[in-house]
C-alpha positions in Angstrom: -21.3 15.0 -3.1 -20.4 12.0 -5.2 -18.3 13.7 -6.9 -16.2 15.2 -3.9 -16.2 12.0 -2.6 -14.3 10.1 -5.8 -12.0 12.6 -5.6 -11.0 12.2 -2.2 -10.9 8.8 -2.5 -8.7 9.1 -5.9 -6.2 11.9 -4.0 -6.1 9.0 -1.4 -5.2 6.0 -3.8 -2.6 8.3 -5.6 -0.9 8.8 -2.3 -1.2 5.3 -0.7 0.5 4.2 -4.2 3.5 6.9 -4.2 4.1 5.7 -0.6 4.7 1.9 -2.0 8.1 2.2 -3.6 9.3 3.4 -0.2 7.6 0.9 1.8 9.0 -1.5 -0.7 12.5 -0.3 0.1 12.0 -0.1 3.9 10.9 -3.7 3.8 14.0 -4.6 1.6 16.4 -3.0 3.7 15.1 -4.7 7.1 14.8 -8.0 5.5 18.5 -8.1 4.3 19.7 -6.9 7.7 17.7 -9.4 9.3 18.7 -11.7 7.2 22.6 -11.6 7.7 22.0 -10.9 11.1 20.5 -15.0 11.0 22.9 -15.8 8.8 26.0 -14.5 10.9 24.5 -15.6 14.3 23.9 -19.6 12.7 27.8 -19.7 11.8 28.5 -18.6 15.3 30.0 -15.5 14.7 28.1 -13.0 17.5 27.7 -9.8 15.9 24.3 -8.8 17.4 22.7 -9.9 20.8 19.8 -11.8 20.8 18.1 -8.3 21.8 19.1 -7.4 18.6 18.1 -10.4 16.8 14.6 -10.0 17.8 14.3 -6.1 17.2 15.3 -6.6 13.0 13.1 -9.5 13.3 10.2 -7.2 15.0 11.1 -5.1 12.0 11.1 -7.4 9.1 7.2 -8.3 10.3 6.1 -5.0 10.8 7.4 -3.7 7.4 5.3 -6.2 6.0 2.7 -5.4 7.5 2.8 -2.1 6.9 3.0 -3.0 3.2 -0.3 -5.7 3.4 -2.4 -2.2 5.4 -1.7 -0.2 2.2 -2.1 -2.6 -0.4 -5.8 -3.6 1.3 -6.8 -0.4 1.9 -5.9 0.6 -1.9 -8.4 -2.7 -2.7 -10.6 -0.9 -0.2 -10.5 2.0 -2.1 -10.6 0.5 -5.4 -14.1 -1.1 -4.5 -15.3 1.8 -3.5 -14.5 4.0 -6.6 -16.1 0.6 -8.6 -19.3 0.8 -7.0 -19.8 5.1 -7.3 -22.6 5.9 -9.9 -20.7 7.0 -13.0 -21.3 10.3 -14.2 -23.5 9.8 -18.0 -23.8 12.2 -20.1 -27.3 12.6 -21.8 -28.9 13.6 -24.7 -31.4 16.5 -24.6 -34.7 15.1 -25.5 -34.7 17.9 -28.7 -31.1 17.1 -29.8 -32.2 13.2 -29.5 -35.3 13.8 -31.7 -33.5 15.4 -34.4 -30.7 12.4 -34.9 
C-alpha cells in the first residue's frame, strides 16, 4: 500500500515537473505580448482595444498562477514522499549473529 502509494505520488511529481518548461513558456509568451501591448497603448499608438488590454492582462495573471498551483502542489507532494516510512532492509537475526 505504501509502496503503491510513493509511486503514484512520484509518477505524479515527474509529470507536474515535465509540464513546467511549458508553463514556463506559456507564461513568457503572454507576459511579452502583454507587455508591448502596455507599452504600445502608453505611447498612444492604439493597436489593441481596451477589451484587449485586459484579456492579455487576464492572461499574464492566470499563467502565473497556473505556474504557483504546480510548483505548491510539487511542495505538496514533496512532503508527502518525505514523511512515507522508508523501506529498511534488515538483517536476519542468524546472518546478524554470525558477523
Amino acid at each position: 500500500m505504501v509502496v503503491e502509494r510513493s509511486d503514484q505520488l512520484k509518477e505524479r511529481r515527474s509529470e507536474l515537473s515535465g509540464s513546467l518548461p511549458q508553463l514556463n513558456t506559456n507564461r513568457e509568451s503572454a507576459y511579452r505580448l502583454n507587455s508591448d501591448a502596455r507599452a504600445l497603448d502608453r505611447a498612444g499608438v492604439k493597436q489593441e482595444e481596451a477589451q484587449e488590454l485586459t484579456r492579455l492582462g487576464n492572461a499574464e495573471v492566470a499563467a502565473d498562477a497556473e505556474i504557483r498551483a504546480v510548483q505548491r502542489e510539487l511542495r505538496e507532494i514533496d512532503a508527502e514522499i518525505a514523511l512515507m516510512p522508508r523501506r529498511r532492509f534488515r538483517m536476519r537475526p542468524g546472518r546478524a549473529a554470525r558477523r
